[in-house]
N, CA, C and O atoms as CSV, one atom per row, in Angstrom:
chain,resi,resn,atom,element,x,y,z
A,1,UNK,N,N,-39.953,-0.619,8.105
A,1,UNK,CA,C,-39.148,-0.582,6.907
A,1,UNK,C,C,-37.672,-0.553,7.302
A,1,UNK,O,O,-37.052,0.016,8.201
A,2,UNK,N,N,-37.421,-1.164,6.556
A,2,UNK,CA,C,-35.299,-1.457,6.838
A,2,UNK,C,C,-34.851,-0.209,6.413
A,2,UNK,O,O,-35.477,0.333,5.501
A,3,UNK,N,N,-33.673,0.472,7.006
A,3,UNK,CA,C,-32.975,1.863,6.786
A,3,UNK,C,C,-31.933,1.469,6.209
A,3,UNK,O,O,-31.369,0.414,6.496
A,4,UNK,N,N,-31.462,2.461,5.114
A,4,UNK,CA,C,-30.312,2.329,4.649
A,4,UNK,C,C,-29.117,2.067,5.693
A,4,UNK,O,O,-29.448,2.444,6.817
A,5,UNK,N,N,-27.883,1.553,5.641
A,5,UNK,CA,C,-27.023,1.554,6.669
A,5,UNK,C,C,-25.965,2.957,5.811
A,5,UNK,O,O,-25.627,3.951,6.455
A,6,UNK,N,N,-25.745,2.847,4.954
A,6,UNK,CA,C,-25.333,4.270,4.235
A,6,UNK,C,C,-25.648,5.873,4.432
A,6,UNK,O,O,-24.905,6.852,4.351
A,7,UNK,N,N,-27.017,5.747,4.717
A,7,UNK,CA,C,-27.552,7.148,4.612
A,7,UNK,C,C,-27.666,7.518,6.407
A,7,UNK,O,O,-27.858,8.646,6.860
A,8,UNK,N,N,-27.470,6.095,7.330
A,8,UNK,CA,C,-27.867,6.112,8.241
A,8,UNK,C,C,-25.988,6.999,8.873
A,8,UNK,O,O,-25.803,8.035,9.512
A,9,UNK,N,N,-25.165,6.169,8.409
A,9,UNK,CA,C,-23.750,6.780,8.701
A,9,UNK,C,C,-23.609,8.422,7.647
A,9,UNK,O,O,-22.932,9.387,8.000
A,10,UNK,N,N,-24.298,8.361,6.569
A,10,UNK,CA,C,-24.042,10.175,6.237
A,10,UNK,C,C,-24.843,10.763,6.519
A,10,UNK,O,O,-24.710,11.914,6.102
A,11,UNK,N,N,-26.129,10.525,7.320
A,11,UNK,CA,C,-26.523,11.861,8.343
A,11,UNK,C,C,-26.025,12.026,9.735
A,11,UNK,O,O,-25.935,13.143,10.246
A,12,UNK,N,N,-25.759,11.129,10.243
A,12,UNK,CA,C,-24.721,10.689,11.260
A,12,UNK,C,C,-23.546,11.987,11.200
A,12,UNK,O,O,-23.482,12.982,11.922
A,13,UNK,N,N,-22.846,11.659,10.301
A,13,UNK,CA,C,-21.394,12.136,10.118
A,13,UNK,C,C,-21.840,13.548,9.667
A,13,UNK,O,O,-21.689,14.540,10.381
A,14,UNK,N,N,-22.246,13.567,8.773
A,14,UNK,CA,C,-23.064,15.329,8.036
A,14,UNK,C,C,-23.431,15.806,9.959
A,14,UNK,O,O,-22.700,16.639,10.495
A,15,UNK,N,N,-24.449,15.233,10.652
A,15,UNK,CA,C,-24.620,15.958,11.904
A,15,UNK,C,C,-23.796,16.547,12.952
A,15,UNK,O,O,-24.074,17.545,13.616
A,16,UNK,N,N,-22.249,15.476,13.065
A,16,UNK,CA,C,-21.147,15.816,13.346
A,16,UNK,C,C,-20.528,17.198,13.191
A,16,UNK,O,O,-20.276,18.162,13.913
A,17,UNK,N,N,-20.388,16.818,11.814
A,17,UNK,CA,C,-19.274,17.903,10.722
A,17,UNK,C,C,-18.750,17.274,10.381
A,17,UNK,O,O,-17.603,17.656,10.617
A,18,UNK,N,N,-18.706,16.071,9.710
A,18,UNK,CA,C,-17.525,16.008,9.206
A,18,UNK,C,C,-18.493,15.680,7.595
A,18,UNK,O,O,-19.692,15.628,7.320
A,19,UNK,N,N,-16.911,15.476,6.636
A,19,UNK,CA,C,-18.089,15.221,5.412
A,19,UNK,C,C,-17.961,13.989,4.940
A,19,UNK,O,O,-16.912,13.422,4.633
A,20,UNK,N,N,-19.146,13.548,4.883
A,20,UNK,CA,C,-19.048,11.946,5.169
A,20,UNK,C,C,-18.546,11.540,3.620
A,20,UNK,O,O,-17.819,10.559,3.466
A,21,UNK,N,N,-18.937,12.277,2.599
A,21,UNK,CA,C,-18.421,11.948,0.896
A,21,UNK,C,C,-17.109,12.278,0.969
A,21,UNK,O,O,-16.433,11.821,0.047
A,22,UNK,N,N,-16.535,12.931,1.779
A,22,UNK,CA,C,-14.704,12.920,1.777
A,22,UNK,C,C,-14.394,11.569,2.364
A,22,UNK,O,O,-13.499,10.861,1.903
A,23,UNK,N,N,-15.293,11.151,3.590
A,23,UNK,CA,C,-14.343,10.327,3.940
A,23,UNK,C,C,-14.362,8.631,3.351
A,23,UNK,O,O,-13.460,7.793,3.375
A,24,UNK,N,N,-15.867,8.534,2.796
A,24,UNK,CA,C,-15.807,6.819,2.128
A,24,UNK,C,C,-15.051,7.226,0.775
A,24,UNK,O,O,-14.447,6.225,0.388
A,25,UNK,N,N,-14.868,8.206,-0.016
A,25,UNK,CA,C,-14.164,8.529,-0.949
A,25,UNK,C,C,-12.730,8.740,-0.456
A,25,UNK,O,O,-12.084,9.431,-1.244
A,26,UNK,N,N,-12.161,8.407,0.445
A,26,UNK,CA,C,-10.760,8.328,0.884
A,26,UNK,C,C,-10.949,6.520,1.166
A,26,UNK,O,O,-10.461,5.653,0.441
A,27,UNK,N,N,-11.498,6.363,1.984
A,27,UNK,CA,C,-11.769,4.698,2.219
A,27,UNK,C,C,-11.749,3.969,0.693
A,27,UNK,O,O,-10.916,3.146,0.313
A,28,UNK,N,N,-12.511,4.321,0.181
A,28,UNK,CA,C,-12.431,3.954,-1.467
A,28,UNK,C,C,-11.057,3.827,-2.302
A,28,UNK,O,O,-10.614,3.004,-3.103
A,29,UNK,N,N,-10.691,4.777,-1.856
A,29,UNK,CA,C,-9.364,5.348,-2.700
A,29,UNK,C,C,-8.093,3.920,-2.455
A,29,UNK,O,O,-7.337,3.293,-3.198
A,30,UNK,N,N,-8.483,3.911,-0.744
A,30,UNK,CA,C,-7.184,3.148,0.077
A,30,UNK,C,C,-7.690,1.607,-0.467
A,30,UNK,O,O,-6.876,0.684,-0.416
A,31,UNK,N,N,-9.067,1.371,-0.989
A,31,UNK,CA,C,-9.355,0.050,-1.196
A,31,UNK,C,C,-8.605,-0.493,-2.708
A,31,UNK,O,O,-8.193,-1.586,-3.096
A,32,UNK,N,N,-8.663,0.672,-3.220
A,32,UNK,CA,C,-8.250,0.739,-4.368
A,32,UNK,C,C,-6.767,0.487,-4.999
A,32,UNK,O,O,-6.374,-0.284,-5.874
A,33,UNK,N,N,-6.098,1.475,-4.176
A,33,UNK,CA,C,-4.304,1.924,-4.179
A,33,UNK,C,C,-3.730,0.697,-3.679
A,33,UNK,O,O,-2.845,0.143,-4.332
A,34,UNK,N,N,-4.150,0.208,-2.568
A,34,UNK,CA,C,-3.480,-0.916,-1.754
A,34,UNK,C,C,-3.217,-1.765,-2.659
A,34,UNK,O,O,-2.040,-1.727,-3.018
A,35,UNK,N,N,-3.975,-2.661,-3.266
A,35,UNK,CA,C,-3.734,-3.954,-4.237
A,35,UNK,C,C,-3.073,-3.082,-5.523
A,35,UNK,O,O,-1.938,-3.519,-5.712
A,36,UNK,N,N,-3.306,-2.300,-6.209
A,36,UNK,CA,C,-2.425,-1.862,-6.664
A,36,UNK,C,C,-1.048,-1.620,-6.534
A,36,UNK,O,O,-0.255,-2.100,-7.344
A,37,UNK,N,N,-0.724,-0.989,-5.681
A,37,UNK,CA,C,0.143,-1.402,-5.147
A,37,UNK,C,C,1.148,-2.435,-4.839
A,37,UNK,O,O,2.350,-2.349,-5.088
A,38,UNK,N,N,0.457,-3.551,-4.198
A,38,UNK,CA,C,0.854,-4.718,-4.257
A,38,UNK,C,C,0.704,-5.482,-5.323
A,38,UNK,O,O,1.106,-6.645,-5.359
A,39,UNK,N,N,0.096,-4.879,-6.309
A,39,UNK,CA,C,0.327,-5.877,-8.031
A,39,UNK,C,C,2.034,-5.367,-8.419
A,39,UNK,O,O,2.890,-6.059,-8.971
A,40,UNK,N,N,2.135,-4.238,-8.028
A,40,UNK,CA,C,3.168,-3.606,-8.881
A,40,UNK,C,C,4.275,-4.208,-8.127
A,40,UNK,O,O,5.268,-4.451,-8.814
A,41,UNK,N,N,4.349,-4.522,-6.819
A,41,UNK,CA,C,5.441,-5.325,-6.336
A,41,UNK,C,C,5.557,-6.574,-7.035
A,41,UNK,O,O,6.348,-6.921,-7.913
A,42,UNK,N,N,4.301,-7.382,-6.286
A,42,UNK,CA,C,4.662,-8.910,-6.586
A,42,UNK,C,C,4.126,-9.418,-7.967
A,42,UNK,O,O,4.050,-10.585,-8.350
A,43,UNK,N,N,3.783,-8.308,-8.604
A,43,UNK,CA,C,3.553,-9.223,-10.189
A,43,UNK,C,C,2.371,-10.208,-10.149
A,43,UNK,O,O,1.892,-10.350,-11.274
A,44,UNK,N,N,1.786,-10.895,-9.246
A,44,UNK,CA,C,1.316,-12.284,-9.216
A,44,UNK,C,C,-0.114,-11.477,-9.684
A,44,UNK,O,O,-0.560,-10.330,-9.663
A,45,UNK,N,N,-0.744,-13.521,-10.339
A,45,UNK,CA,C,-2.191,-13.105,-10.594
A,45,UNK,C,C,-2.908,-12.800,-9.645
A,45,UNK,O,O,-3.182,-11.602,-9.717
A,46,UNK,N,N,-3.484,-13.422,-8.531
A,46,UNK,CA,C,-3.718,-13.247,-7.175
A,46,UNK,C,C,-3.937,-11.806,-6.754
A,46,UNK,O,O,-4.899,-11.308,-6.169
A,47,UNK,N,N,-2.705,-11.204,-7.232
A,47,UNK,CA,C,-3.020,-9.791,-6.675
A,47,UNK,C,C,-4.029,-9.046,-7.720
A,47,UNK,O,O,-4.966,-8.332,-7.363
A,48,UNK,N,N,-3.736,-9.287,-8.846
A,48,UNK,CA,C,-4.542,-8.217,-9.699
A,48,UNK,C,C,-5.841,-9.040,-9.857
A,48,UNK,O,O,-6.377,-8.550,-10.850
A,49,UNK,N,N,-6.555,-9.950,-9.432
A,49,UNK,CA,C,-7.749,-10.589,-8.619
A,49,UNK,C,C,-7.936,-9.663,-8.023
A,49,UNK,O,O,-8.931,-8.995,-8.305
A,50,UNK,N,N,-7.235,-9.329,-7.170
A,50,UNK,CA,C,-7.655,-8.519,-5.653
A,50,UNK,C,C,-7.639,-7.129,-5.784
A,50,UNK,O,O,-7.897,-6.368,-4.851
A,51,UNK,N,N,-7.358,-6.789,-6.860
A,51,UNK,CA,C,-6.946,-4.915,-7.483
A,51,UNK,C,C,-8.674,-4.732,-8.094
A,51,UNK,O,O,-9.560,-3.983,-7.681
A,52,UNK,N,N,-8.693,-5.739,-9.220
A,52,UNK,CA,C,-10.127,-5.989,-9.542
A,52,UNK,C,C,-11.000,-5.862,-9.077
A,52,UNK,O,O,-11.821,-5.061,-9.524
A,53,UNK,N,N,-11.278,-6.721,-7.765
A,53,UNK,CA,C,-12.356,-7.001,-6.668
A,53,UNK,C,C,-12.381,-5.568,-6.272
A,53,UNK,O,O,-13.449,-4.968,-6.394
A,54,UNK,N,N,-11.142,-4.829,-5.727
A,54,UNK,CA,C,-10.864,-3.672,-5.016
A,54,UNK,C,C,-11.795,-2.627,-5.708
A,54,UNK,O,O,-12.669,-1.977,-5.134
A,55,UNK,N,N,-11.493,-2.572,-6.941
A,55,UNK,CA,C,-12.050,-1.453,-7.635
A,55,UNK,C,C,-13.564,-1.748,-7.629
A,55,UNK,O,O,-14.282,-0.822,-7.251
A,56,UNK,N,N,-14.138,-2.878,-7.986
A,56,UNK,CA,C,-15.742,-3.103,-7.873
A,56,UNK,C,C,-15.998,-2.669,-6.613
A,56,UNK,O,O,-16.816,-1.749,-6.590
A,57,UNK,N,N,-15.480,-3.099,-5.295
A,57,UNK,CA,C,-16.069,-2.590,-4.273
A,57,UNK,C,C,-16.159,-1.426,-3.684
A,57,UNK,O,O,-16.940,-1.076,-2.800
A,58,UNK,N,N,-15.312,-0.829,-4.218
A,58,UNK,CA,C,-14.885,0.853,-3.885
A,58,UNK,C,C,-15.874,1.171,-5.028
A,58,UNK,O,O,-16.688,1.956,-4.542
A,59,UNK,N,N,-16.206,0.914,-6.407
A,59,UNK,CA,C,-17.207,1.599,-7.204
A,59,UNK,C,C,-18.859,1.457,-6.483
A,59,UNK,O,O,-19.781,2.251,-6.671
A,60,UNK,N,N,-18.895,0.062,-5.526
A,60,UNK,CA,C,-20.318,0.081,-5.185
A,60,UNK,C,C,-20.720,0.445,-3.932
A,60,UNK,O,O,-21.836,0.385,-3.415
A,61,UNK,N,N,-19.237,0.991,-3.332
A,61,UNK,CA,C,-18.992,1.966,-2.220
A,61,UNK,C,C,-19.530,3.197,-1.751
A,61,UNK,O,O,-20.050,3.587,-0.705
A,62,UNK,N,N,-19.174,3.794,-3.104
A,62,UNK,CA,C,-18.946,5.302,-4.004
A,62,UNK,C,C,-20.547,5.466,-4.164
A,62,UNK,O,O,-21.163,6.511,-3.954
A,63,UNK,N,N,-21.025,4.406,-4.518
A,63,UNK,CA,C,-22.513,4.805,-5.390
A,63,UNK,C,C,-23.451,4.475,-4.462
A,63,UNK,O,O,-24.450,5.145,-4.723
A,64,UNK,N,N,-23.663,3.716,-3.413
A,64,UNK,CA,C,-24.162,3.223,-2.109
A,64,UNK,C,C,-24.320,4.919,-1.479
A,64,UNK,O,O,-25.385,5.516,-1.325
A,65,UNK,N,N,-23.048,5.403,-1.211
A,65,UNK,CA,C,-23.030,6.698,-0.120
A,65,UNK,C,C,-23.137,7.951,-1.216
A,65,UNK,O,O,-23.156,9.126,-0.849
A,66,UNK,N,N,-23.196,7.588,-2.447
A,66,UNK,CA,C,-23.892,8.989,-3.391
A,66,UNK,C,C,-25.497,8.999,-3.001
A,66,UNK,O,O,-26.198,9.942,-2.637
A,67,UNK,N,N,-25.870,7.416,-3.239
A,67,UNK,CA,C,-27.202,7.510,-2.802
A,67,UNK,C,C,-27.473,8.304,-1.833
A,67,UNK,O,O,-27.952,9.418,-2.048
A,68,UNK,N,N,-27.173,7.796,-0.458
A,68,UNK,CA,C,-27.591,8.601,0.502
A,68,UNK,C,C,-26.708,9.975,0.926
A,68,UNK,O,O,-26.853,10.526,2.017
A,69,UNK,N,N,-25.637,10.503,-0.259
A,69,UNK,CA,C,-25.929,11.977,0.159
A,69,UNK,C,C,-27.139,12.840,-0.798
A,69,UNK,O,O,-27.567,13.987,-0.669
A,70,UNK,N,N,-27.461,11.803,-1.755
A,70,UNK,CA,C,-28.440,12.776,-2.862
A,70,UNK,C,C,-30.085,12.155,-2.314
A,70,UNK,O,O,-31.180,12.298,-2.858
A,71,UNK,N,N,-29.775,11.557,-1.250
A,71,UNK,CA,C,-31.415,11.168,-0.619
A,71,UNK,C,C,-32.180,12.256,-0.061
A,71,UNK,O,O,-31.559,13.253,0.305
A,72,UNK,N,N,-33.394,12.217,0.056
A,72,UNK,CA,C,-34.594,13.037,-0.067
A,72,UNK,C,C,-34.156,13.367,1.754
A,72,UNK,O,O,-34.614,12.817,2.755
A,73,UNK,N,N,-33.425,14.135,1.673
A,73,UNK,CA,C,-33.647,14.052,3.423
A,73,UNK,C,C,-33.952,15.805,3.655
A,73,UNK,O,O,-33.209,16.403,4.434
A,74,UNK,N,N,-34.863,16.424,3.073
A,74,UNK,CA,C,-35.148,17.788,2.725
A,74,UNK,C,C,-36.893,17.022,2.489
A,74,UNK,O,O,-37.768,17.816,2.143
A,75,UNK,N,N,-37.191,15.924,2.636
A,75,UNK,CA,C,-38.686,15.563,1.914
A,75,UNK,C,C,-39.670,15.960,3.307
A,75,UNK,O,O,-39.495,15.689,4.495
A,76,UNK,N,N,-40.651,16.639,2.685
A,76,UNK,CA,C,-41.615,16.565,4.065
A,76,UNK,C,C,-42.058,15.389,4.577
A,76,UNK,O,O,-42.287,14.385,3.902
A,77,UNK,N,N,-42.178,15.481,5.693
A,77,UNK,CA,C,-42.387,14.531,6.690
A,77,UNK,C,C,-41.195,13.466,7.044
A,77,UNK,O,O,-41.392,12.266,7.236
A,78,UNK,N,N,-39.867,14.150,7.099
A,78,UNK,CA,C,-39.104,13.031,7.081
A,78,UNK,C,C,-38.378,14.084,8.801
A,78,UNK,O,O,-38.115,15.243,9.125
A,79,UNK,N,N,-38.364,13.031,9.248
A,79,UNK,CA,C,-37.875,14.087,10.585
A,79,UNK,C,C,-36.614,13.883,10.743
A,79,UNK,O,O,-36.085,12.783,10.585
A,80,UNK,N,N,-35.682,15.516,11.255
A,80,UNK,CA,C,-34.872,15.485,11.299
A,80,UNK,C,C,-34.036,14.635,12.532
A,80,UNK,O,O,-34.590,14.336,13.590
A,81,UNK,N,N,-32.697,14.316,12.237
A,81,UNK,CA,C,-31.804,13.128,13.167
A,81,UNK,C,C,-31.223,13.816,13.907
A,81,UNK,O,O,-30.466,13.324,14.744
C-alpha cells in the first residue's frame, strides 16, 4: 500500500520535536503573503493569478498535513516510527 508522503514527514518531524503543523502552516502562510505581496506592488493580472493559485495550494497544503496530524497513528497494530 502507498504511504501518505504528508503523514510520512509529520511523524518524521513530531519524532524530532519539532511541530510539524507550525511549520507547513508557516510554509503556507509564505505561499500565500508572497504573491500578495507582489499584487500590491505591480498591480498586474498575472500576479493576482498567482495570489489565487497561492491560496488554493496553501488551502490543500493545510488540509493534506491536518490529515496526517489527525491520522489514526494511536490505532492498534500500527507500529511505532
Amino acid at each position: 500500500m502507498r504511504r501518505h508522503p504528508f503523514l510520512d514527514f509529520h511523524r518524521t518531524a513530531e519524532a524530532a520535536g519539532y511541530p510539524a503543523l507550525l511549520i507547513v502552516s508557516l510554509f503556507a502562510l509564505g505561499l500565500v503573503v508572497t504573491p500578495v505581496l507582489l499584487l500590491a506592488l505591480t498591480r498586474a493580472v498575472w500576479t493576482l493569478v498567482l495570489a489565487v493559485l497561492g491560496i488554493v495550494a496553501a488551502l490543500a497544503l493545510l488540509a493534506g498535513e491536518l490529515w496526517a496530524a489527525l491520522a489514526g497513528a494511536d490505532e492498534p497494530g500500527t507500529p511505532p516510527r
